[in-house]
N, C-alpha and C positions, 0 to 999 in steps of 0.2 A: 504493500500500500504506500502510495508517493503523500507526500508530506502534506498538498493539496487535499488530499481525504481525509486529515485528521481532525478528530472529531471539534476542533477548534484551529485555526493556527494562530489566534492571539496566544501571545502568551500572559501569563499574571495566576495569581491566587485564586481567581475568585470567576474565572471565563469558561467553565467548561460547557463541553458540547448541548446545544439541546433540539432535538430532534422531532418529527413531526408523531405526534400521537399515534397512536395502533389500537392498544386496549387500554381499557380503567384498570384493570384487575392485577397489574406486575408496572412498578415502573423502576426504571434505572437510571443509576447518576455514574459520571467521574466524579470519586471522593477523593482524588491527590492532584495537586496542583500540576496543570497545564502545562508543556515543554520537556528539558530535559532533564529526567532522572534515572535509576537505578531501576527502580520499580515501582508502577500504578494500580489501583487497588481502582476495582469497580461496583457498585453495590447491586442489588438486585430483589428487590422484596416485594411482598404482596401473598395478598389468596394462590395467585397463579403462577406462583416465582416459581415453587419448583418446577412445575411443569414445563415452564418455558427455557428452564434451565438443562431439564434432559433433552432438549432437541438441539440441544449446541454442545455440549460437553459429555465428553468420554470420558470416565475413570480410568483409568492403567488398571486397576484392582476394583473387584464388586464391595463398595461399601458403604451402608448409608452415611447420605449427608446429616452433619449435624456431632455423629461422634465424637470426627475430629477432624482436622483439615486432611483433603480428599487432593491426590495428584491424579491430571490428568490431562487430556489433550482437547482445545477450541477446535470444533469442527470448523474447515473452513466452507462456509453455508454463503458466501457471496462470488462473486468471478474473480476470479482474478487474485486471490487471497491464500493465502498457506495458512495452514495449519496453527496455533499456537498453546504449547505447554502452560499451564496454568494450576494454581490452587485455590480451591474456594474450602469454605468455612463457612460453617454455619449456627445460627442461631436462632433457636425456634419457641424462646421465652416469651413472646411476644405474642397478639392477637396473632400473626400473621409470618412466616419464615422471613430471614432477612439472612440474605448471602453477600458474602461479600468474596468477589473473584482476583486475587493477586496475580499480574502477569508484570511483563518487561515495561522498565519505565520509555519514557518519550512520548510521541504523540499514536504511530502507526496502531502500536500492539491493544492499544487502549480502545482505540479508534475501532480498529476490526471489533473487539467483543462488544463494544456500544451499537454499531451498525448487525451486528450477527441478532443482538438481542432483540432489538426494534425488527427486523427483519421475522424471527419467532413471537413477536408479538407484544413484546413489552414498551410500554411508552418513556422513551429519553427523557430525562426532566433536569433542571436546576441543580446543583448539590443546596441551595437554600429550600427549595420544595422539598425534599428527599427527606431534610432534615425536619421541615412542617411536617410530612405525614407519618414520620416514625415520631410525632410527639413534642419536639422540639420546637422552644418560646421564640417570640421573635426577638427578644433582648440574647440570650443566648446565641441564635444563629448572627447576628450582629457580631456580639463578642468575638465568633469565632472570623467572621471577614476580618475586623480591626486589627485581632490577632496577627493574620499575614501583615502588616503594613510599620505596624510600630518599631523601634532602633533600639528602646530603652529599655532596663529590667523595671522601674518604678512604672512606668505606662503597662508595661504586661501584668504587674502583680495585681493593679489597679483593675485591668480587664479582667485578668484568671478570678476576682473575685465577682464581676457581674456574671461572669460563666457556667459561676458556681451558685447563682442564683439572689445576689443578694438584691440586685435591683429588683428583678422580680418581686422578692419576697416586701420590698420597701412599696413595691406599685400596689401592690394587695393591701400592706395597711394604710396605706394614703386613700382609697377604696372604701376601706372600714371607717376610716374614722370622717370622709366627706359626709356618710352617712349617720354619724353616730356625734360627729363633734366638731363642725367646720372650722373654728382657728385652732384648734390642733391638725387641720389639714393644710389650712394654708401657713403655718411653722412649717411644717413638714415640706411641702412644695418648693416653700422658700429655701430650704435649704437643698433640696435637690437642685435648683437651677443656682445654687452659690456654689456646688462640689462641680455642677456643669460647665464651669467660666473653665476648668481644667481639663473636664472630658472632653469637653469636645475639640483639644486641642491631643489627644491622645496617638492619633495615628497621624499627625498633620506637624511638625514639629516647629519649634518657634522660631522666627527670622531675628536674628541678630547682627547686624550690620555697622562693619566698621569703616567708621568715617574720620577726617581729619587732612589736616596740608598732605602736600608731599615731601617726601622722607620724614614723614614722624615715624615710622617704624608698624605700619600696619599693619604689611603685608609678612613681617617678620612676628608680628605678635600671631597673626592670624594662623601662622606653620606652629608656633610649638604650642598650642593651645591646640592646634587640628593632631598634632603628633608625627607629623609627615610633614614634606615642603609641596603646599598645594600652589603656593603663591611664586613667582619668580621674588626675588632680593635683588635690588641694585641700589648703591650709592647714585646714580643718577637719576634725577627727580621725573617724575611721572612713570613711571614704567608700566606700573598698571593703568592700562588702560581699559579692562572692561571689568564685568561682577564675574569673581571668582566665589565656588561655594565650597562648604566641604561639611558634611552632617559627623557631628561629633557628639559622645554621652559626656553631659556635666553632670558628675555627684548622682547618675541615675537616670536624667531627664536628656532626652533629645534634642539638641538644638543643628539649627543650620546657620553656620558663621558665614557671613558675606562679606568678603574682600572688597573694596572699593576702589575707584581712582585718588588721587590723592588731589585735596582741592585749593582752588588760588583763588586771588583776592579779584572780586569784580572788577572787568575791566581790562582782565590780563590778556594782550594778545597769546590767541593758542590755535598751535593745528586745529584742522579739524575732528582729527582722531581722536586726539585726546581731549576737546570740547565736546564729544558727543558723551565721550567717558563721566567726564565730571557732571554731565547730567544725567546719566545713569546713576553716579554715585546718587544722586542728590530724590530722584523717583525712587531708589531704595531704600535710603532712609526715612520719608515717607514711609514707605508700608510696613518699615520694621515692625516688629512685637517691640525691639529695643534697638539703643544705636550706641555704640561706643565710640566718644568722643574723644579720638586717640591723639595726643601730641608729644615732640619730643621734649628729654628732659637737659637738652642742649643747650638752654636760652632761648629756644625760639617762644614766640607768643602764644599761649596757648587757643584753641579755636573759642569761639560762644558755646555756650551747652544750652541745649533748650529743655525746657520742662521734660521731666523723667527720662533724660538720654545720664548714661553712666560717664562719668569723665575720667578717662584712663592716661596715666605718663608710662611712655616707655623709654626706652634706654635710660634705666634708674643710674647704669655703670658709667653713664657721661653725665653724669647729674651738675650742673651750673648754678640752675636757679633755684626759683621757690615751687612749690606743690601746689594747686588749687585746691579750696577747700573741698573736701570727700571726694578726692580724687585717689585711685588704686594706684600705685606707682609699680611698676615690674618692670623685667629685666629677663631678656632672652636668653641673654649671657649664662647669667646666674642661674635663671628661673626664681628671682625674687619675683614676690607677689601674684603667681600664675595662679595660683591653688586660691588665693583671697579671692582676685577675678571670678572665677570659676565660680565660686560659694556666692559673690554679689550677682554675679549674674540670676541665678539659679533662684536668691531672694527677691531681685526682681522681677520672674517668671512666674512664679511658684510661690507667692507670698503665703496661702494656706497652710503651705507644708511645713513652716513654722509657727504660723499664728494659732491653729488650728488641725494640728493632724489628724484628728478624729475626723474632718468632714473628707478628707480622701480614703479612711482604712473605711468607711464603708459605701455604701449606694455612692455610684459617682455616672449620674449619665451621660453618656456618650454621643448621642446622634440626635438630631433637630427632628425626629420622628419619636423620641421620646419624649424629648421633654413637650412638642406637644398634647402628646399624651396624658403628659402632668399636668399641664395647663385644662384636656376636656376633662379630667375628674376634678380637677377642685373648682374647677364652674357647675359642673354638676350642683356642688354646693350652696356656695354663696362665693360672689366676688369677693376677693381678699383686697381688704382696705388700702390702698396706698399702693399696689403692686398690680405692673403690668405682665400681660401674659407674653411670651415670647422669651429669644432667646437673649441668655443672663449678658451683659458685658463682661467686654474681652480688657 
């Protein structure tokens, strides 16, 4: 089977194939991510799985499904197809058998037993349906898309707990008590959409963006903080000229640090190149989450800082002048003050996760389909005084 036939060729987490219906009674998903791997796993369940299942697959040896995983060989049931080794496993604790068929990872071998099975009769579906009809919450199957996406372990422990049901469990009594006791629903709400200002930046990570002249040492700060040299280094002034990124974990949390051009005082005749630069720099400081207002600690003048941008000195090892006030001073050199950086940044990302830890160890919703969900139960109620529905500020 040519690579054209596979049951998807996007690749990603979350794209696998889905197929035109046949019957109600057996449907099947690709339950391992799209592209290339080792080995993919296919599922197969329903009233009619088995049945649809012995018109494709040969045991090597007579034994019932369900024992214990079963070797045997994918009939090849389409043109043009070979044959394929496989193991399935099953599991019949359930209203209904649920197989799950392990062959070669990539697209083909997946591909063929998706197309063999819809071909016997079973309907392709979603891995997010698959997961609806064997039972699975829509917070749950959520959890597990975001899951593919996130960089951080503090964003996954965050998810592994709505996983494990806690938002669920928090939507049920936000539920109970709209009915039983409306301002203890909208306390409740309310904090759901204050843990939100976080989730929902979960799988999406924070834009950090550094700004400041040129040669303050940006693009030097911006390598040993990434751990790598993502940025070129020159003594000669502007080099960078466009947004460099590099996604790095601070203390846990995912950020994406943004390299900038280095910027001059209005007015400065400049190429073009690097005037188109400086106004890249100046649109991504705009949309940062944050901006680190970088300059050296040479004597030069330090830049303006505007409201809530962080103000960093670098090259502490050529230090001349004076500090600005609540300004981080580091040092490449050294690695003075990388690890402070890191911790203020993180404070001003993540201000919860000191002020407040209890509001991230539990319920923390994740997606603009939840919360509003939060929002139609506690109107169910009574409007909560003072507070709009919608999503929390960022």
């Amino acid at each position: 089977m040519s690579d054209d036939e596979s049951p998807n060729p996007r690749r990603g987490c979350s794209d696998p194939f889905v197929g035109r219906p046949v019957a109600p009674d057996a449907f099947t998903a690709l339950l391992t991510p799209s592209g290339r791997g080792a080995l993919a796993v296919v599922g197969l369940a329903g009233p009619d799985a088995t049945a649809i299942l012995g018109r494709v697959f040969r045991p090597y040896r007579e034994r019932s499904l369900g024992d214990r995983p079963v070797v045997g060989r994918w009939a090849a049931v389409l043109p043009g197809t070979a044959g394929e080794e496989v193991v399935v496993t099953t599991d019949h604790d359930g209203a209904f058998p649920v197989h799950e068929i392990h062959c070669h990872g990539g697209e083909a071998a997946p591909g063929h037993l998706l197309r063999g099975l819809a071909a016997a009769g079973a309907r392709v579906v979603d891995w997010r349906e698959w997961l609806a009809s064997l039972g699975e919450t829509a917070i749950r199957i959520e959890a597990r898309e975001a899951l593919c996406r996130i960089g951080g372990p503090k964003a996954a422990a965050i998810l592994a707990r709505q996983l494990a049901g806690v938002l669920d469990r928090a939507l049920d009594d936000l539920r109970r008590l709209a009915g039983s006791d409306p301002a203890a629903a909208c306390r409740t709400a309310e904090r759901l959409r204050a843990a939100a200002a976080v989730g929902l930046r979960l799988a999406e990570p924070w834009r950090v963006v550094l700004a400041g002249p040129v040669n303050a040492g940006k693009s030097s700060l911006a390598n040993a903080l990434a751990g790598h040299r993502r940025s070129l280094v020159s003594p000669e002034p502007g080099t960078t000229r466009d947004l460099l990124t590099a996604r790095v974990v601070f203390l846990g949390w995912e950020v994406e640090l943004i390299d900038t051009a280095g910027l001059r005082p209005l007015g400065t005749p400049l190429p073009a190149t690097e005037a188109a630069g400086i106004a890249a720099a100046r649109e991504a400081a705009g949309r940062a989450d944050l901006v680190l207002r970088v300059h050296a600690a040479d004597g030069s003048a330090p830049p303006p800082v505007g409201p809530g941008d962080l103000p960093v000195v670098s090259k502490a090892d050529l230090a001349v002048g004076g500090v600005p006030p609540g300004a981080i001073v580091t040092s490449t050199v050294s690695g003075v003050g990388l690890d402070e950086l890191m911790a203020a940044v993180v404070e001003r990302l993540v201000p919860a996760e000191r002020l407040d830890p209890a509001l991230l160890a539990g319920p923390v919703p994740f997606t603009h389909r939840q919360l509003a969900e939060i929002d139609a139960v506690v109107r169910t109620a009574t409007p909560c005084a003072g507070q709009q529905a919608g999503q929390p500020d960022q």
